[in-house]
N, C-alpha and C positions, 0 to 999 in steps of 0.2 A: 672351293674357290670363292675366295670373297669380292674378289676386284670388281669393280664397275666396266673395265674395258679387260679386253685380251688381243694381243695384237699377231699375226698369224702372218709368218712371211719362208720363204723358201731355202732350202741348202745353195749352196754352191757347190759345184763340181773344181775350185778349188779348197783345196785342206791347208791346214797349217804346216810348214817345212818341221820335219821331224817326227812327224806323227804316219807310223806305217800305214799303209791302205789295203786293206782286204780286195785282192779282185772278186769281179763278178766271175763264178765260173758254172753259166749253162747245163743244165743235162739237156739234150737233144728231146724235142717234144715234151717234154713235162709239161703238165697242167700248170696253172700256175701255183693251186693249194700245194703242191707238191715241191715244187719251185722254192713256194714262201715257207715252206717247213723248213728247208734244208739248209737254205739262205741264212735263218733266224739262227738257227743252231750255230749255222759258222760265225754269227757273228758273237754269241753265246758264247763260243770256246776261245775268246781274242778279250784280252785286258781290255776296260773301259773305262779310262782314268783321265780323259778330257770331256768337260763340258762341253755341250753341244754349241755352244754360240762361242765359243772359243774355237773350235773345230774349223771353222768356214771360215773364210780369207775373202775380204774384197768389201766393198762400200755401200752395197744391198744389206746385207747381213749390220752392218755397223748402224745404217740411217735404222732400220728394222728396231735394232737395240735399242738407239736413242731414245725412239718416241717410247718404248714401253719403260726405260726409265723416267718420264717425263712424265706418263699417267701412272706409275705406279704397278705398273699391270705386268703379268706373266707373260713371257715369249714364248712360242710355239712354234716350231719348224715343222712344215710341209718336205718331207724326205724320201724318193722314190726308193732308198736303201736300208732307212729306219722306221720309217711310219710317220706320223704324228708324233712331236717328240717334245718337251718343254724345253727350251732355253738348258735351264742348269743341270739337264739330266746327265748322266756321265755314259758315254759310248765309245766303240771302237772306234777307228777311221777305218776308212770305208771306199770301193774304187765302184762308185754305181750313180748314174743321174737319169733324172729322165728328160734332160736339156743335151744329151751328148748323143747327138746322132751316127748313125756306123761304129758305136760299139756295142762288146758282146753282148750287153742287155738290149739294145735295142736291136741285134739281130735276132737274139732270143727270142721278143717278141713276135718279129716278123715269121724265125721259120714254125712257130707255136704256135699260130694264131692267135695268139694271147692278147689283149688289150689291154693299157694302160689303166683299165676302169678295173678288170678282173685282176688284175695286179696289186694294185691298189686298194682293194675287199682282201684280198686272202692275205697280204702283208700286216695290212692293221687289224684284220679281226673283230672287227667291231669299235675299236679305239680309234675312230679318225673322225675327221667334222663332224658328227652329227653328234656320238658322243661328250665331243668335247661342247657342245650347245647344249644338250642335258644337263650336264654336271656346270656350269652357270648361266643357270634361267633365267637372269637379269643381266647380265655383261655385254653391252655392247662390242662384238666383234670384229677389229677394222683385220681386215685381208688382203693383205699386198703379195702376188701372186703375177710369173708374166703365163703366156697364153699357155705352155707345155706342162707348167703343174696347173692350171684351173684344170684341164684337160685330165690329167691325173686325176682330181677327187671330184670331176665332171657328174658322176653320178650320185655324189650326195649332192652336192649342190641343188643338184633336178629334182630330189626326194626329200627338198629339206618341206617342212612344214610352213604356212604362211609367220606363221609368229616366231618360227627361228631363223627363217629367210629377213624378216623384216631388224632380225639385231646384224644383220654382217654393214661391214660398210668396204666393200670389194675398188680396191686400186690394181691394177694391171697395164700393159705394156701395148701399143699399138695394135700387135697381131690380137690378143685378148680382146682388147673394144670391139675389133671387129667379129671378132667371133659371140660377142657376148650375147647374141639373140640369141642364140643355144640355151644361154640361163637369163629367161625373160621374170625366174622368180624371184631372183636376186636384183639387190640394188648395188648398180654401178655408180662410183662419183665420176661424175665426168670430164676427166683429165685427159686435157692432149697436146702436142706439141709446141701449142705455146707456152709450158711452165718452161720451157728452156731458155726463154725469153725475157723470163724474170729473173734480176740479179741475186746470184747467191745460189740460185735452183736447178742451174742445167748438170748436164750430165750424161753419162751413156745410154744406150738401152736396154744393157743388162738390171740397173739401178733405177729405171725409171718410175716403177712400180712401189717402191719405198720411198723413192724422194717424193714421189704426189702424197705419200703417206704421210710424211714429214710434216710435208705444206699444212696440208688439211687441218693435223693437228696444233703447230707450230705458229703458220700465220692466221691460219684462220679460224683457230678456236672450233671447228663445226662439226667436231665430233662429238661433243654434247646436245648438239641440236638432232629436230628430227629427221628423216631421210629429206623428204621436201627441201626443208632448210637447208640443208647440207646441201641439196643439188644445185639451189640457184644461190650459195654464197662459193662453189666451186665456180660455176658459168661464167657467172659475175666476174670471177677472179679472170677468167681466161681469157673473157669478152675485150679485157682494159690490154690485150696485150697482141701482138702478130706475130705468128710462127714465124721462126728464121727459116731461111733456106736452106735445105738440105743438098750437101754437094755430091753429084752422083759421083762415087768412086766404083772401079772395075773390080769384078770378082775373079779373084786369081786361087790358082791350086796351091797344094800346102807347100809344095819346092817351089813357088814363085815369089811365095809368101816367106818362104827362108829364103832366096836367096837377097830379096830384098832387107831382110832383116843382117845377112852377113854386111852388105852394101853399106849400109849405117850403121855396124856398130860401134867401130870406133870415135866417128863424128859424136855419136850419141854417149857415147863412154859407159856402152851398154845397160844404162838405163832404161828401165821399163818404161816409163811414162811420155818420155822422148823419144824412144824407138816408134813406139806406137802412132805418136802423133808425126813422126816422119813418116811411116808406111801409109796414112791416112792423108795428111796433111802437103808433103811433099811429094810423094810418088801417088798417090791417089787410089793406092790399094781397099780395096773392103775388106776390115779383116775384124769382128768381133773379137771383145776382150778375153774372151776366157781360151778363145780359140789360138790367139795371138800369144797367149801366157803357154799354153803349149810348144808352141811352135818355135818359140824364144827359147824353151828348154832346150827342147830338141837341138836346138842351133848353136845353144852355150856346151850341150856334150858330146859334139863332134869335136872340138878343141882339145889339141889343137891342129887338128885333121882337117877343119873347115877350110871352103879358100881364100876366106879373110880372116885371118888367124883374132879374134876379138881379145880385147883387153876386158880381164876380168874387170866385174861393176865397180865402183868406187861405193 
């Protein structure tokens, strides 16, 4: 690896339409080394003929791209299903995150007592963040990450060296800032609600963590400069701006969250982008993206058994 920078951002738990997906499928109490043997293998026995950043769907993974088109530099996905993985490497698809709560991996966890730390050791095998800081000893590392993967590679992080700590430049999501005293040896840029504020910059909170990435690189040059610098031409940036208001919307269950999605689909002419900001916007539902892209399926393959029969998308 010759690059000066490497830019290090996380899977999505959605895939590209047409690309099968491996479920996760548990053995009851398995350790995790045993878990991650068995795991690797099935995924071993499954064609790998999509690139990994072709694999992922959604605008996290896209801003990710950008910048490392922009400096030149290699992508690296953070994957609780593949490891550590570059950008162009060719894999299966895959039905495993460690953003999807109440499924089988994350019960696995629970009835295993497994932690996403020891999951994360016996998956990558020595191939995951610290490794990949060895193999370039000069490359500044920007790491766009929200709270659930830091969480995931949490124990390199804690274990990294002062002089491999001091190359990341870590962007993350609300719940992650807050959590980030946990890793007091890393350096966080300090980005917070006000980059939504800035024209051109806002966005959800699944993407939040890549767009601050963007910024960083894009407006403000400060990835070249040293952590210091980097911190107070970020502050700077946030200082000159005021968070918007966040409007409280109500947490509904998943059949409240379809049936409001039946309610509008036709107004919406079952578009994704529309629907959502009706759910959000009009009905004042809480409903995260990726959770809402679920729920949207579910409700387009009832049809046309639904009780508002939707007109397919245009």
């Amino acid at each position: 690896m010759t690059s000066n920078y490497l830019v290090v951002t996380n899977c999505t738990a959605r895939k590209r339409v047409g690309v099968d997906c491996i479920p996760f499928s548990p053995a009851k109490n398995a350790t995790a080394e045993v878990m991650a043997r068995k795991w690797r293998q099935t995924l071993c026995d499954q064609p790998a003929s999509q690139a990994a950043e072709d694999l992922y769907v959604g605008r996290s993974i896209k801003e990710a791209r950008t910048v490392a088109q922009q400096l030149n530099a290699p992508l690296h996905i953070v994957s609780a299903g593949l490891g550590l993985i570059e950008g162009t490497q060719k894999v299966p698809g895959y039905d495993l995150s460690a953003a999807d709560k109440g499924s089988p991996f994350d019960a696995w966890l629970t009835q295993s007592s497994v932690t996403t730390h020891q999951w994360w050791k016996a998956l990558t095998a020595g191939y995951g963040l610290g490794w990949l800081l060895q193999n370039a000893p000069k490359a500044i590392v920007l790491v766009a990450l929200p709270n659930d993967y830091l969480d995931l590679i949490g124990a390199e992080l804690s274990g990294l060296t002062p002089g491999q700590a001091g190359r990341l430049r870590i962007f993350t999501s609300a719940a992650g800032r807050r959590a980030s005293a946990r890793f007091s040896n890393v350096p966080f840029m300090p980005y917070d609600d006000r980059l939504e504020a800035q024209r051109g910059w806002s966005g959800t909170r699944a993407d939040f963590p890549q767009r601050a990435l963007r910024h960083f690189v894009e407006r403000l040059g400060a990835h070249a400069r040293p952590v210091p610098d980097a911190v107070r031409a970020v502050a700077a940036s946030m200082a000159s701006h005021k968070a918007p208001e966040v409007p409280k919307r109500e947490r509904l269950t998943d059949e409240e969250i379809c049936a409001l999605i039946r309610a509008g689909w036709n107004e919406c002419d079952g578009n994704s982008a529309r629907l959502l900001r009706y759910l959000r916007d009009d009905r004042g539902a809480a409903c995260e993206q990726g959770r809402f892209a679920e729920l949207r399926k579910k409700v387009l393959a009832e049809w046309p058994t639904a009780t508002v029969k939707p007109r397919k998308a245009k």
